[in-house]
C-alpha positions in Angstrom: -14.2 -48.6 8.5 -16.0 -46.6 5.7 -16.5 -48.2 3.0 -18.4 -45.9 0.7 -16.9 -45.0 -2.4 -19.3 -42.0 -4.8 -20.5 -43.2 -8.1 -18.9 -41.6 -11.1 -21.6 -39.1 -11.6 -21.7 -37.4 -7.9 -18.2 -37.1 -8.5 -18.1 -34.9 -11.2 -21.4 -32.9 -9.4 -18.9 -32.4 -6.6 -16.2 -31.0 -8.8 -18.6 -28.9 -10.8 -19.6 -27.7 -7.2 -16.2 -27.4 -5.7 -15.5 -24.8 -9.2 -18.5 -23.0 -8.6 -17.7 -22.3 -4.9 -14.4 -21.1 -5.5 -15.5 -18.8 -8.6 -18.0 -17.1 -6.4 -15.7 -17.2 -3.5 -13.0 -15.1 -5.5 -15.6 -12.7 -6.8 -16.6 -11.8 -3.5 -13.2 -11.5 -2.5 -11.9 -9.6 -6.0 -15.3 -7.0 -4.8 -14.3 -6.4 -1.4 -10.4 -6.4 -1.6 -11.2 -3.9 -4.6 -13.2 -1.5 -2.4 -10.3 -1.7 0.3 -7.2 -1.7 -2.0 -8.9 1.4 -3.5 -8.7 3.2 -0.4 -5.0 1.7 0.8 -3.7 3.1 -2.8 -5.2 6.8 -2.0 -4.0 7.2 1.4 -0.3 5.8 0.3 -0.5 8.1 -2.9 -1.8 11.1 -0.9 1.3 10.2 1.9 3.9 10.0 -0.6 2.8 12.9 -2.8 3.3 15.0 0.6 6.5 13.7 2.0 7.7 14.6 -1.9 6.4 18.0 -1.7 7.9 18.8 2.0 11.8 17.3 0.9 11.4 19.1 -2.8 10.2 22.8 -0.9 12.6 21.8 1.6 15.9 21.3 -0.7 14.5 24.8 -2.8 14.5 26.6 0.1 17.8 24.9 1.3 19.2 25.7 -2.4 17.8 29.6 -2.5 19.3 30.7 0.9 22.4 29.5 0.2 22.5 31.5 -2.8 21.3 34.6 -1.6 22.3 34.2 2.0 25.1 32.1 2.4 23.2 30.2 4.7 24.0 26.5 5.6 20.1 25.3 6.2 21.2 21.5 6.7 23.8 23.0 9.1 21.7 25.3 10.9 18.9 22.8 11.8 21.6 19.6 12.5 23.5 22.4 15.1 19.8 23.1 16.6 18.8 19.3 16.9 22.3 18.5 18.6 22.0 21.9 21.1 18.0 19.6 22.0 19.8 16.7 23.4 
């Protein structure tokens, strides 16, 4: 059975130690999750900037042939998925 209880003193040295570990330990953390968060925010940016562009040309084009064409495009390319299966 241990019977060893710290003075009053090394208590507070272990506390002040315990707060100094975890300060640096979220810095390091906050550095590193910076770097990668950086590069997870581009590539989700860059993704959804595209898909965005693609639906937006997509509903134009949609819009302009049915103006000037009477042309169905949602129709057209649902009849050519279903003649696929």
């Amino acid at each position: 059975m241990n019977t060893y209880r710290p003075t009053q003193s090394s208590n507070y040295w272990m506390v002040a130690l315990k707060l100094l570990l975890l300060i640096i330990g979220l810095y390091v953390s906050a550095l590193v999750l910076g770097k990668v968060f950086t590069w997870v925010f581009a590539i989700a940016f860059f993704l959804i900037r595209l898909i965005v562009v693609l639906a937006v040309s997509f509903i134009v084009l949609h819009f302009f042939l049915k103006i000037l064409f009477k042309i169905d495009l949602f129709q057209f390319l649902l009849s050519k998925l279903n003649t696929l299966r």
